[in-house]
N, C-alpha and C positions, 0 to 999 in steps of 0.2 A: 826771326824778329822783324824780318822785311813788309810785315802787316799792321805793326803795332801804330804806329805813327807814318799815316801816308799822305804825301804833299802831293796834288793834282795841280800843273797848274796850264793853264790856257785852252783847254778842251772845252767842262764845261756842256758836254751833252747825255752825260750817268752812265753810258756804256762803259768806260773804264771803273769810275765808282762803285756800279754795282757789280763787276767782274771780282775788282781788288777785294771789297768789303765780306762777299760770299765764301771768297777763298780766304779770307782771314776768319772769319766767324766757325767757320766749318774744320778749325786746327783742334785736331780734339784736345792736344796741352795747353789751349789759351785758358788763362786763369782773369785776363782782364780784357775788355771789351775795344777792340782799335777803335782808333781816332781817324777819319778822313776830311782833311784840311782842303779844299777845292778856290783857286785863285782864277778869277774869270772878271775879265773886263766889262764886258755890258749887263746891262740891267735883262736885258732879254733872253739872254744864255741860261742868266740864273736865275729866273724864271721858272725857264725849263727844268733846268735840272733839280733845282725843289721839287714839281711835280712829279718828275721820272724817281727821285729817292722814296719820297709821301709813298709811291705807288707801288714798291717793293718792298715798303716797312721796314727802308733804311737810312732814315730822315735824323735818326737818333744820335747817329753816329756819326755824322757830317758836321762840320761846320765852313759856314760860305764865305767868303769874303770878293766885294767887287772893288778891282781895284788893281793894281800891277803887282812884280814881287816886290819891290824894294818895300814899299809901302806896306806889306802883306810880314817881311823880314821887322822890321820894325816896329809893328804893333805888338806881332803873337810872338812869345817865347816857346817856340816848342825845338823837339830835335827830330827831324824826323827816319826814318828809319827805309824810306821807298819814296821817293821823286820819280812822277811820271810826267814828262812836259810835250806836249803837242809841236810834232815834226814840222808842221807846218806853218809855223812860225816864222815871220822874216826873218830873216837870218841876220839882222845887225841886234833883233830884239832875243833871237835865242845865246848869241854869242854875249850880249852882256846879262843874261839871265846863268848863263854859264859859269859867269865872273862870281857874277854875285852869293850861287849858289857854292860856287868853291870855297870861297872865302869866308860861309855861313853854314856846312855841312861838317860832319863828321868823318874824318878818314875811312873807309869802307864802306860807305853809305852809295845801294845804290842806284844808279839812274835809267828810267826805261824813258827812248825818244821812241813815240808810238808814230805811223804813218811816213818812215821811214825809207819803205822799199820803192824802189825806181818804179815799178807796176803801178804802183798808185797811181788812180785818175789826174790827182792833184801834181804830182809829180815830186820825186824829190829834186829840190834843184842841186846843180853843182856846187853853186854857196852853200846850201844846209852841208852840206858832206866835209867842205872843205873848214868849216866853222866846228865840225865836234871832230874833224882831221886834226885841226888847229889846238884845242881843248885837249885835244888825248897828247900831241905831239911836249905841250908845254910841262905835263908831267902832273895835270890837273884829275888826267883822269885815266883808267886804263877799261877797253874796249875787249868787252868779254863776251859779243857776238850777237847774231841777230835772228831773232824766234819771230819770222810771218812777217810781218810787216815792222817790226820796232827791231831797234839796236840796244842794247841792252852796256852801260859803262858804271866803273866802281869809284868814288872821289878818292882822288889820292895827291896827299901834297908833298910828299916823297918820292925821289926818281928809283923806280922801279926795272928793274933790266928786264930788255927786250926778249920775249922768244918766240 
């Protein structure tokens, strides 16, 4: 059900969108069409990515909003079922988009940090690491490992035993 309802938020350049939405569409048991929710702060990102979905004929299935999460939390009632958020994030902004998403997700709901891996041009910094170190440690999340370049965590607001 990890396809049904997906929150993108601060990327914002279709590459993840049109990844997610192909491998949701392509489930041969889906009986209803995912929803891909995308949260992007400037006008010029989503821009782009309007044109990058329009241009894959997955424009249908999106909906855009410019603007941060809180703001994005409080408009739309939806639940979502896969949270992908942009690793590269400053890290005081992913730490409280972390809050906010704990406190607004579902128990097992869960979360892929993309651009994650130290190789990245971008770099991962030590703050990113030590901010979803921080997140997993408080019992917010648990840390189920890293595919390429993303890390990959499950929302959980129950203390879970370690192994």
């Amino acid at each position: 059900h990890a396809g049904d309802v997906i929150l993108e938020v601060g990327l914002g350049s279709g590459r993840a969108a049109t990844l997610a939405l192909r491998g949701a569409l392509a489930h041969p048991g889906r009986t209803l069409a995912p929803q891909y929710f995308s949260v992007v702060t400037d006008a010029e990102r989503m821009t782009r990515l309007r044109q990058v979905l329009a241009a894959q004929d997955l424009d249908e299935h999106v909906h855009l909003f410019q603007g941060d999460l809180a703001a994005f939390i409080a408009r739309w009632d939806i639940a979502p079922t896969l949270v992908v958020l942009d690793g590269r994030t400053a890290p005081e902004k992913l730490a409280a988009d972390l809050t906010r998403l704990t406190d607004w997700l579902r128990d097992g709901t869960p979360v892929l940090v993309l651009n994650f891996s130290p190789r990245d041009e971008t770099g991962t910094s030590p703050q990113l690491r030590k901010v979803l170190m921080e997140w997993e440690g408080a019992d917010q999340a648990r840390f189920m490992g890293c595919f390429g370049q993303a890390s990959l965590y499950v929302t959980t607001k129950i203390s879970l035993p370690r192994v």
